[in-house]
C-alpha positions as CSV (number, residue, x, y, z in Angstrom):
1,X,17.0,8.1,12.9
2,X,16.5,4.4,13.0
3,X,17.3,2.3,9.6
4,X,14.1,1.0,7.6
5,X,14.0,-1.8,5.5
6,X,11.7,-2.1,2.6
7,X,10.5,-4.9,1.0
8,X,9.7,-3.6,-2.6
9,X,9.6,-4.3,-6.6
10,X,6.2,-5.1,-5.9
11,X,5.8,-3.2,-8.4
12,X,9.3,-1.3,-8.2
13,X,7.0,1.7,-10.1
14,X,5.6,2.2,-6.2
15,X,8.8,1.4,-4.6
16,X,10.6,4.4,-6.6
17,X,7.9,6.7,-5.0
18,X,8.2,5.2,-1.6
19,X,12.0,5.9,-1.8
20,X,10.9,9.9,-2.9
21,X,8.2,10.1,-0.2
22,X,10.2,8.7,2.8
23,X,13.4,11.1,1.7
24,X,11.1,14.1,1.2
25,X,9.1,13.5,4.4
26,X,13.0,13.3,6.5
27,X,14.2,16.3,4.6
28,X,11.3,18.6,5.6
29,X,11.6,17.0,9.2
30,X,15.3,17.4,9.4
31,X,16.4,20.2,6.6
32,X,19.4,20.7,5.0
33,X,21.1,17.9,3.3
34,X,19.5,14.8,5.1
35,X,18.1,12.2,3.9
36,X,16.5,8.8,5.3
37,X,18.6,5.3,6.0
38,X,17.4,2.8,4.3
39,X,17.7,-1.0,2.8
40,X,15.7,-2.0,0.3
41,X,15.4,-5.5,-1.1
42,X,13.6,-5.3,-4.6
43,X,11.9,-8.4,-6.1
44,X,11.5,-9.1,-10.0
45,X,7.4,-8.3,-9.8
46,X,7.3,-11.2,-12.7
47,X,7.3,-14.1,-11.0
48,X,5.7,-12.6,-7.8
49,X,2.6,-11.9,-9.8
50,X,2.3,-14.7,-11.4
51,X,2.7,-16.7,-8.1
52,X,-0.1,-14.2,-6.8
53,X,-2.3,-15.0,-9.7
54,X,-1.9,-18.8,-8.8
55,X,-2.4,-19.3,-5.9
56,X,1.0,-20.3,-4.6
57,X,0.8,-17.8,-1.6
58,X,3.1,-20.3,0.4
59,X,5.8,-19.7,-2.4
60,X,5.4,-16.5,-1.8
61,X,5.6,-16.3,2.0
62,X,9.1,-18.1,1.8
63,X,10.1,-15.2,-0.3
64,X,8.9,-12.7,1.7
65,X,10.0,-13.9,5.1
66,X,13.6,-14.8,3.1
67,X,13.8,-11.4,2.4
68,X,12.7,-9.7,5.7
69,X,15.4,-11.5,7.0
70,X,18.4,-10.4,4.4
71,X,16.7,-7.1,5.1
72,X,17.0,-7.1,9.6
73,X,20.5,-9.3,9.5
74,X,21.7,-6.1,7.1
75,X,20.7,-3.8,10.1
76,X,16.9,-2.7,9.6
77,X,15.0,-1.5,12.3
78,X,11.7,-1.4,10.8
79,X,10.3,-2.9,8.4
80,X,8.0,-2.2,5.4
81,X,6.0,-3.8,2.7
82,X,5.6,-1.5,0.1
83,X,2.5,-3.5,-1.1
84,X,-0.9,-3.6,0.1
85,X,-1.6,-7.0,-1.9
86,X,1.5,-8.9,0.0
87,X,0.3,-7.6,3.3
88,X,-1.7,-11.2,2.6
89,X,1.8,-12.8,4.2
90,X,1.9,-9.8,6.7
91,X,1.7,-12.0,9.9
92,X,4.8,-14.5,8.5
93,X,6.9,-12.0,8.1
94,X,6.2,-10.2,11.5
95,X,6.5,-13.6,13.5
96,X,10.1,-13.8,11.8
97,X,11.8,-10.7,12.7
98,X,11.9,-8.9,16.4
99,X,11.7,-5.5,14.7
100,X,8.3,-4.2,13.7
101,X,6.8,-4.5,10.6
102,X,4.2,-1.5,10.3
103,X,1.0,-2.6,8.4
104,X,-0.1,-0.1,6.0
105,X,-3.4,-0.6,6.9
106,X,-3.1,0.2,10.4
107,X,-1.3,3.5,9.7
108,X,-4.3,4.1,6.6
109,X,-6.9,3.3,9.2
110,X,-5.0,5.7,12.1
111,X,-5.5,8.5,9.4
112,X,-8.8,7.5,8.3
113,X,-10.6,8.0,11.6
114,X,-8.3,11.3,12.7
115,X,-10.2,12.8,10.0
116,X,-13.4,11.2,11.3
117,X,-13.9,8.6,7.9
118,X,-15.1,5.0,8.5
119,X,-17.0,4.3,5.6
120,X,-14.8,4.6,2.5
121,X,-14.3,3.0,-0.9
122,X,-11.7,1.0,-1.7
123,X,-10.1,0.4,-4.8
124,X,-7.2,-1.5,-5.2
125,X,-6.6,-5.5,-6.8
126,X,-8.4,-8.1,-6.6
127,X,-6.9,-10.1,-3.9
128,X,-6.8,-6.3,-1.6
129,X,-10.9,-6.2,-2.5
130,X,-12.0,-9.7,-2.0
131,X,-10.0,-11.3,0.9
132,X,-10.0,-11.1,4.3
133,X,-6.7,-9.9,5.3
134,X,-7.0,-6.3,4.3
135,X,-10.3,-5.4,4.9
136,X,-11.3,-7.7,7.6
137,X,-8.6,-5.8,9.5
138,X,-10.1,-2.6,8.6
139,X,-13.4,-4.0,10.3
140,X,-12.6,-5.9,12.9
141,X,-9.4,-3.8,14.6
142,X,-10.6,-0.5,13.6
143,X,-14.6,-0.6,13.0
144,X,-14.2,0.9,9.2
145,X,-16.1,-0.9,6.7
146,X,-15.4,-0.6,3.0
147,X,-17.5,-0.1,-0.2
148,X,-16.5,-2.3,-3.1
149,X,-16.9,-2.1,-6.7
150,X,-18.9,-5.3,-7.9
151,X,-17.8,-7.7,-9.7
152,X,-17.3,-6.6,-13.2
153,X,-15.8,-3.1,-11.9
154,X,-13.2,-5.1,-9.4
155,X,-11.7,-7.1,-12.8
156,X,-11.5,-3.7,-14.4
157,X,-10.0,-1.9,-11.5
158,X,-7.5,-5.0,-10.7
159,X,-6.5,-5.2,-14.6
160,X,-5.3,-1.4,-15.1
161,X,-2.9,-2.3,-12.1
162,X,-0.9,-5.1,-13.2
163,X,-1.4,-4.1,-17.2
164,X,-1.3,-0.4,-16.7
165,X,0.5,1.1,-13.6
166,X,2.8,-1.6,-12.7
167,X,4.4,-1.2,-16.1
168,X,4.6,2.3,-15.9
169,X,1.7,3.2,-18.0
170,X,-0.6,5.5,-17.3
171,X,-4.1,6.1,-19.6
172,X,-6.5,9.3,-19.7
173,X,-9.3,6.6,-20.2
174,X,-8.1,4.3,-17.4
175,X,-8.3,8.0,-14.9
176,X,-12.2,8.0,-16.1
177,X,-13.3,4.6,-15.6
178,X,-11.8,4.8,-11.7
179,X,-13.1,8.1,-11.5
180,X,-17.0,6.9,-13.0
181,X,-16.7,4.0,-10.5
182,X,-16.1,6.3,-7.4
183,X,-18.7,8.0,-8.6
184,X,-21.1,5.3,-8.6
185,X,-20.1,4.1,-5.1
186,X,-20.8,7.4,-3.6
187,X,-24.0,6.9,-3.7
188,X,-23.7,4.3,-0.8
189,X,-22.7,6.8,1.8
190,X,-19.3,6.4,1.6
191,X,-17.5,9.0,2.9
192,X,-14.2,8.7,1.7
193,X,-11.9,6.9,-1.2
194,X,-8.7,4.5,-0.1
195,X,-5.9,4.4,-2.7
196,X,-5.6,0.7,-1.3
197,X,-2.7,-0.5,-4.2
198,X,0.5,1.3,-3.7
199,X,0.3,2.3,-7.8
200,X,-3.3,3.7,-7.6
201,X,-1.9,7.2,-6.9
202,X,-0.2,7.7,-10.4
203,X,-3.7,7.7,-11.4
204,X,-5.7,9.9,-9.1
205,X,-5.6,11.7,-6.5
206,X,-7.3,14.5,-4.0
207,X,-7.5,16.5,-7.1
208,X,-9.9,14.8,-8.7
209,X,-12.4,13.9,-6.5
210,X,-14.6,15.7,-3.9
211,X,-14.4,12.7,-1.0
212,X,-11.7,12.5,0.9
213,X,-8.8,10.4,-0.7
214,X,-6.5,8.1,1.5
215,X,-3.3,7.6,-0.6
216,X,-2.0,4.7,1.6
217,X,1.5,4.8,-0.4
218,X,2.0,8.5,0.9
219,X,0.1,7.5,4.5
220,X,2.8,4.4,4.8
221,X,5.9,6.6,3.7
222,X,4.9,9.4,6.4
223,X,4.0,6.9,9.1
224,X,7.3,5.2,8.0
225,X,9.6,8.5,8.5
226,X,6.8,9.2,11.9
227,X,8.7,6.0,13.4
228,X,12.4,5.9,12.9
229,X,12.3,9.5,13.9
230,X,10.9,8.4,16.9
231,X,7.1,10.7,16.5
């Protein structure tokens, strides 16, 4: 099984489950005792989100690409960010290692359109919603085209990540107002719901919602254990 290395603490309360999910995924794979070699290098989320809320992406890209290499020179063979927000820096960090780096929203998007979905809702922060990177990819390399929460719902939806589920918390009333604006976006022929911030899955989940839900920390994780075990 080939060694992954994850880039994490971004929010370390997703990084703990990615650690579960990858470890449960190679247990049911292999049985017995085993378990999945990994690295992890985990930032302080502080300074990283308040970098993000800045502006200073180039800060941030120095850290990023600083840490993907700690991460290969310690013996990684793939790579994950365990973030869909820094996938922002996604092509600086690929350009400076030779191992792959495997882009959450390509593996979301590979399980999106086995089960025949191209037209779901995304929720996830601000920067995930609004930019380019995310679902520009979405559109452009896989012909899925997301349905966003407008503006007032996007700063509700980005602030119960990094003052709710970042930090652990997790609110009854914070469930509902997700839930109400999945609802509402429904009604715009969406066909499915992306989980599209690694912490949105403390929240809800296929349990509480008729679409079909896309948890891209679990879809990452699998696709994660999929590769080092070689398929």
């Amino acid at each position: 099984m080939k060694t992954l290395g994850l880039i994490g603490g971004l929010s370390w309360e997703s990084t703990a489950i990615y650690y579960r999910l990858i470890n449960e995924a190679t247990k049911a794979r292999l049985g017995g005792l085993h378990s999945a070699p990994m690295l992890l290098w985990s930032f302080d989320f502080a300074p990283v989100a308040e970098h993000q809320m800045a502006g200073a992406w180039g800060d941030l890209e120095t850290a990023m690409v600083d840490a993907a290499r700690r991460l290969t020179n310690a013996g990684a063979e793939a790579l994950l960010i365990c973030s869909n927000t820094m996938h922002k820096l996604y092509e600086a960090v690929q350009a400076s290692v030779t191992v792959p780096v495997l882009h959450i929203a390509d593996a979301t998007a590979a399980a999106m359109l086995k089960k025949g979905c191209r037209n779901p809702i995304l929720l996830a922060t601000r920067f995930t919603m609004e930019q380019q990177f995310y679902t520009g990819r979405l559109r452009d390399v896989h012909g899925i085209r997301t349905v966003l929460p407008d503006e007032a719902a996007r700063t509700s939806v980005h602030a119960i990540i990094y003052n709710e589920l970042c930090q652990g918390i997790v609110r009854p009333e914070s469930k509902e107002t997700y839930l109400a604006e999945i609802a509402k976006l429904s009604r715009q022929d969406a066909d499915s719901v992306i989980l599209g911030c690694t912490e949105v899955g403390m929240l809800i989940g296929q349990r509480d919602i008729d679409l079909l839900v896309f948890d891209t920390t679990e879809i990452h994780a699998t696709a994660a254990v999929d590769y080092a075990l070689g398929g």
